[in-house]
C-alpha positions as CSV (number, residue, x, y, z in Angstrom):
1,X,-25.7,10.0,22.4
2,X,-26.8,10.5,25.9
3,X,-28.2,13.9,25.5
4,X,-30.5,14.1,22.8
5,X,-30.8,17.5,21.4
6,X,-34.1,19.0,22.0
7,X,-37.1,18.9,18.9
8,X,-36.3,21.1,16.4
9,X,-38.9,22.6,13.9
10,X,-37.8,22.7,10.9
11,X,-39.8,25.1,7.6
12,X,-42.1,26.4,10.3
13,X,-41.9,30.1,8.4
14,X,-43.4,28.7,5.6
15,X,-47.1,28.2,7.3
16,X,-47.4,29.8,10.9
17,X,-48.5,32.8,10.1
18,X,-51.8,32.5,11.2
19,X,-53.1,32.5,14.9
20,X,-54.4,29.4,14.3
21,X,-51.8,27.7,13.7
22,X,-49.7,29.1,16.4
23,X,-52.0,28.2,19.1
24,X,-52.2,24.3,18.0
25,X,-47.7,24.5,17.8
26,X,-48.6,26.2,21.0
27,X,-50.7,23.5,22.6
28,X,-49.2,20.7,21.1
29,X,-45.1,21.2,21.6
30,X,-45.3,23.3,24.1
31,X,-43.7,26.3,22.9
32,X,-44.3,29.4,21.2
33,X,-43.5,30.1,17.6
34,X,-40.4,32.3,19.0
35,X,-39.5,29.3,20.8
36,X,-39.5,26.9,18.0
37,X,-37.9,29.6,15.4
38,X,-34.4,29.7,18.1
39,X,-34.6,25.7,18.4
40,X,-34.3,25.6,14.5
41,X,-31.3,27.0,14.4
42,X,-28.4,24.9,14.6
43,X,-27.2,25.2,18.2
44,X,-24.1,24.3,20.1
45,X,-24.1,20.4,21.9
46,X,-25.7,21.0,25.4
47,X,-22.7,19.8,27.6
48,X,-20.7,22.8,25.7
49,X,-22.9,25.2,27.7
50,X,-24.0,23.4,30.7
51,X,-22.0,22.5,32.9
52,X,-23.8,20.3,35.0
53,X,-24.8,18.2,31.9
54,X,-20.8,18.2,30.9
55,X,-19.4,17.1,34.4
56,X,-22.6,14.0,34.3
57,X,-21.9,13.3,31.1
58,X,-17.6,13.2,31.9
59,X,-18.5,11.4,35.0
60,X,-20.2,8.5,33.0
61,X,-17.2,8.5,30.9
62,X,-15.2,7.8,34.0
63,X,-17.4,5.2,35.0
64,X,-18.1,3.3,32.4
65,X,-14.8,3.9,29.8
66,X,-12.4,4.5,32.7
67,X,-11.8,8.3,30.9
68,X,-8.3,9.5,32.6
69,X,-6.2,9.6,34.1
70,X,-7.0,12.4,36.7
71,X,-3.4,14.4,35.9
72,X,-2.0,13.9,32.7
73,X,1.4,15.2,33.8
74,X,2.0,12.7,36.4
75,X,3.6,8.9,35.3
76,X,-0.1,6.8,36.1
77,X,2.2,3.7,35.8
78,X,-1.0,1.6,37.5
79,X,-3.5,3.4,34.6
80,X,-1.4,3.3,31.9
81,X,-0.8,-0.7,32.4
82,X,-4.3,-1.0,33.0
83,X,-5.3,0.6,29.8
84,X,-2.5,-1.7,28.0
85,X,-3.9,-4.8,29.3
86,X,-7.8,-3.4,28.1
87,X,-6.8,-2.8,24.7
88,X,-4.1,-5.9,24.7
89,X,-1.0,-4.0,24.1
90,X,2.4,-2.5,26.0
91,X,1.9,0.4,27.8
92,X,4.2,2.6,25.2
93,X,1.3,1.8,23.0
94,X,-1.4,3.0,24.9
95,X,0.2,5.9,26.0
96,X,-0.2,6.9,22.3
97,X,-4.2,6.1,22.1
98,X,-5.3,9.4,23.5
99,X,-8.6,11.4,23.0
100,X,-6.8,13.9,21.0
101,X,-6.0,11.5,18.3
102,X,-9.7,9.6,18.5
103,X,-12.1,9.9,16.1
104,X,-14.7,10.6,18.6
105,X,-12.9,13.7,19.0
106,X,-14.2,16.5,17.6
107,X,-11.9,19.7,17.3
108,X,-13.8,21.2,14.5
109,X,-13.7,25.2,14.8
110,X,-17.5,25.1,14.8
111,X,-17.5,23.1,18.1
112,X,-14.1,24.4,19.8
113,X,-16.2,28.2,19.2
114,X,-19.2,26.4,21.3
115,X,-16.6,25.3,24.0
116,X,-15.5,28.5,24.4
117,X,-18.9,30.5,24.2
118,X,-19.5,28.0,27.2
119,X,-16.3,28.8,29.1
120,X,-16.9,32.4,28.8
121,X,-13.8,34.2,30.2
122,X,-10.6,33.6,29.4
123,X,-12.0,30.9,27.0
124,X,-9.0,31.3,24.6
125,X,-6.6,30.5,27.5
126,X,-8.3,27.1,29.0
127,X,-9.3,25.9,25.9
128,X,-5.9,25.9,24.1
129,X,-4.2,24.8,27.5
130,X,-6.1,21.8,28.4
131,X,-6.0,21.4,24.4
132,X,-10.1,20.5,24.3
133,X,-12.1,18.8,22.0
134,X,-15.9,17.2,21.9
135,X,-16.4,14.1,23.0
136,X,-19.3,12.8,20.8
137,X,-19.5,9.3,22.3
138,X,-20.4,10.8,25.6
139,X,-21.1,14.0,25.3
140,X,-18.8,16.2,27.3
141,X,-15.6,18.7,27.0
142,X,-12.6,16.4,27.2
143,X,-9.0,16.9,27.1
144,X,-6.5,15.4,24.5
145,X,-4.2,13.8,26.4
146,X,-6.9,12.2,28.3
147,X,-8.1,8.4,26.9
148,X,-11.2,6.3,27.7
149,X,-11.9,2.5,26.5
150,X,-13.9,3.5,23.8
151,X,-11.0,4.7,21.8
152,X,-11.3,4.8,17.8
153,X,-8.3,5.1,15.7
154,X,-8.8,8.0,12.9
155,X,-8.8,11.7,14.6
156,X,-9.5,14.1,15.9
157,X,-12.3,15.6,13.8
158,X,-10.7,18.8,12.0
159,X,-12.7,20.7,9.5
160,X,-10.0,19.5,6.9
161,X,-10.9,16.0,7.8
162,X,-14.9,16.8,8.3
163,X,-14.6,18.5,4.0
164,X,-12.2,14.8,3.0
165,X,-15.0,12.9,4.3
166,X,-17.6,15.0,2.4
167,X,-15.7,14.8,-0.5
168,X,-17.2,12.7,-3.6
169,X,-15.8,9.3,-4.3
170,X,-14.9,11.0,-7.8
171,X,-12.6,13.3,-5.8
172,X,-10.8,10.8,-3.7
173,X,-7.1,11.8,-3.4
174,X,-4.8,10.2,-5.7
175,X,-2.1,7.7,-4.3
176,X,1.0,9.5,-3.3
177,X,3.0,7.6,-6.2
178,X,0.5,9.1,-8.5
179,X,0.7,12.2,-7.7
180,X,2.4,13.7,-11.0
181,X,3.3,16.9,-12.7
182,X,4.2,17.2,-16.2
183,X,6.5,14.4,-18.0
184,X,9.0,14.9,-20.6
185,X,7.3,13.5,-23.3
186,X,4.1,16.2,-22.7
187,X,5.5,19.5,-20.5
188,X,3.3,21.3,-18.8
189,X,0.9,23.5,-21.2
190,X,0.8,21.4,-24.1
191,X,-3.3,20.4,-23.2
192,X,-4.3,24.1,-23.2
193,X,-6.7,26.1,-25.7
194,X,-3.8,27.2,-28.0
195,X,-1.4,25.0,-27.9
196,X,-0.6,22.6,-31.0
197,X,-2.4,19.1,-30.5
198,X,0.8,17.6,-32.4
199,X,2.8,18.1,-29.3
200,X,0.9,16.1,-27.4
201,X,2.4,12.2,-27.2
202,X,0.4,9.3,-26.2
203,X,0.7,5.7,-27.0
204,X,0.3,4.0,-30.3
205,X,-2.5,2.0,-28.7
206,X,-4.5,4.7,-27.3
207,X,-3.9,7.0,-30.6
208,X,-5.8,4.4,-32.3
209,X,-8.7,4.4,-29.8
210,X,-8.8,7.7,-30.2
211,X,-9.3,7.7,-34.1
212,X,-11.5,4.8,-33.2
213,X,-13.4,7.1,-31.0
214,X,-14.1,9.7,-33.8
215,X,-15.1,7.2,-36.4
216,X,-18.1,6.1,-33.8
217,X,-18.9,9.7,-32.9
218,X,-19.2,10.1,-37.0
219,X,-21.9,7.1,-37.1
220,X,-23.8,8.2,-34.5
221,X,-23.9,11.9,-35.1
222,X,-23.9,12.1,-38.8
223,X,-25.2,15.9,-38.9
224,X,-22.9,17.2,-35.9
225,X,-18.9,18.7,-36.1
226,X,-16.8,15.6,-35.2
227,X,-14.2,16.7,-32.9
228,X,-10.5,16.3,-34.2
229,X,-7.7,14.1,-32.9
230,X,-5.5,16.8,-31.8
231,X,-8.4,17.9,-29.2
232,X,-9.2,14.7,-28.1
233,X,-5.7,14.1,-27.2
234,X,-6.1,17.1,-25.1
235,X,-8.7,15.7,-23.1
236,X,-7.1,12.3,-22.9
237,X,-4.1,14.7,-21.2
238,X,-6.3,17.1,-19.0
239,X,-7.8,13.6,-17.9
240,X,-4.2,12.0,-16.8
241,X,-3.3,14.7,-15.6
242,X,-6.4,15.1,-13.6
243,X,-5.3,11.8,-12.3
244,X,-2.6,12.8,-10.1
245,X,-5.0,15.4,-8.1
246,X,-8.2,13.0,-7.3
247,X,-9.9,10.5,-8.9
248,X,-12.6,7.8,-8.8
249,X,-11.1,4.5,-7.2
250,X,-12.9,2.1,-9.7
251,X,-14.8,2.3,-13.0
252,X,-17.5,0.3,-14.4
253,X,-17.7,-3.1,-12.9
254,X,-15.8,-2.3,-9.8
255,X,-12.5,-2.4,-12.1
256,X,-9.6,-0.7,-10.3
257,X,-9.2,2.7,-11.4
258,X,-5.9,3.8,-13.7
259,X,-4.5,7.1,-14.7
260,X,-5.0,5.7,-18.5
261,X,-8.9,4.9,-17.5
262,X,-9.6,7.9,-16.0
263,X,-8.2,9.7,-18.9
264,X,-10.2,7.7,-21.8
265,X,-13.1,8.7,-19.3
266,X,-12.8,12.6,-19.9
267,X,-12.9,11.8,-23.9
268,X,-16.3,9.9,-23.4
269,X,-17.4,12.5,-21.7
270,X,-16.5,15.5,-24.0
271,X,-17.4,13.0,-26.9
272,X,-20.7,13.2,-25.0
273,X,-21.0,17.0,-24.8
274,X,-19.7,17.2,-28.1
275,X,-22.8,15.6,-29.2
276,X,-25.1,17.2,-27.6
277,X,-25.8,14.8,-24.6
278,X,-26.9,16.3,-20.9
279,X,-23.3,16.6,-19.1
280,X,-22.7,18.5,-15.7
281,X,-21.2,21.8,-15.7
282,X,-17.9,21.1,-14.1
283,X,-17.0,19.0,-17.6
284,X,-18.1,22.2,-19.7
285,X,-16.1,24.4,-17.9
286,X,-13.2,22.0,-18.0
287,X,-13.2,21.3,-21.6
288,X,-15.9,23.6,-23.4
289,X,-13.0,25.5,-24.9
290,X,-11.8,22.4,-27.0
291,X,-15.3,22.2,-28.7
């Protein structure tokens, strides 16, 4: 980044309360405790509120990422070929790699909300106009339909997208083919609380794991309530059905994930809780009722 972000302090409630310690923060950062109590909280990028920083910052962007062109409205026959023959493609192609669709942009409310702060009057107005976003490879307010040679495919930065790429590999989207409701062997309710575990149809094979399942859990926990087949083959279908929301792209190994996997996965699990094994919450509050 070309503008670091000034030092922040971070815990300092935890031990200034004495003068002595406020005089050493004093004459060793610089700053008074006020000072450092505002820098630790989490402030807006400095080109957002500056705008002498913002129009450097843009101007380096120009200089060394040719950022443009100067009017998106007009043709720019001349900078549109040149941007084709930087990234080594036709010009309807480049025409289509534009800051608004970079991952380097960042339209995240969070930051539009500092853009606008910045602007100040008639924020709403410019900023959805020139359609702005955050630059975050050089540190500046830039336009969508603007580009620059240091164009990344993947954006902009939403808070949708920033949430997806905080999600846990465990909740990774299932594959659009996947993405399933119900069948006709096993309608929709037939996995809940009350309903009969005899409606429930799975395979001959996995039936048999099942019972296979039980028979260990007997071995191993001798003095504890074996669950019954009819719950376990609720699991097994919470667990496919779980499938077709999110699920973990491989299992153990580096195996690629299936639905029928991920479903024997929730019985080990519940097998687990069942006997009295250390499971997160999220798995108790799934299936707790089935014990």
């Amino acid at each position: 980044m070309l503008n670091p972000q000034p030092l922040r302090l971070r815990n300092t409630k935890m031990s200034y309360e004495t003068n002595s310690f406020k005089e050493r923060l004093t004459d060793t950062f610089g700053f008074t405790i006020e000072d450092s109590e505002e820098l630790a909280e989490p402030s807006c990028p400095i080109a957002t509120q500056d705008i002498k920083t913002n129009l450097a910052n843009r101007q380096t962007a120009v200089d060394d990422a040719n950022y443009g062109p100067a009017n998106p409205n007009e043709p720019n026959e001349d900078y549109w070929k040149a941007k084709a023959d930087e990234f080594q493609g036709d010009v309807v192609t480049a025409k289509k790699m534009l800051c608004g669709n970079c991952a380097a942009f960042d339209q995240r409310s969070k930051v539009l909300g500092c853009i606008k702060k910045g602007i100040g009057e008639d924020a709403n107005e410019v900023a959805i106009g020139g359609d702005l976003g955050y630059c975050e490879i050089f540190d500046f307010k830039c336009a969508a339909k603007r580009t620059c040679d240091a164009w990344i495919v993947g954006g902009p930065m939403t808070d949708e997208k920033a949430k997806e790429l905080a999600r846990p590999v465990s909740q990774t989207p299932a594959p659009p083919k996947e993405r399933i409701k119900g069948s006709k062997e096993n309608p929709e309710g037939t996995a809940s609380t009350r309903s009969k575990a005899g409606d429930i149809e799975i395979s001959a094979e996995n039936e048999e794991a099942l019972k296979n399942k039980i028979a260990e859990f007997k071995d191993k926990h001798p003095s504890r309530k074996a669950p019954t087949l009819g719950a376990l083959k609720k699991v097994f279908r919470r667990g496919a059905g779980a499938f077709s929301t999110s699920f973990r792209p491989t299992i153990t190994g580096g195996k690629p994930n299936s639905r029928n996997a991920w479903a024997m996965a929730r019985v080990n699990k519940f097998l687990k809780m069942a006997g009295g094994g250390e499971v997160k919450d999220s798995y108790r509050k799934a299936d707790g009722d089935l014990l």
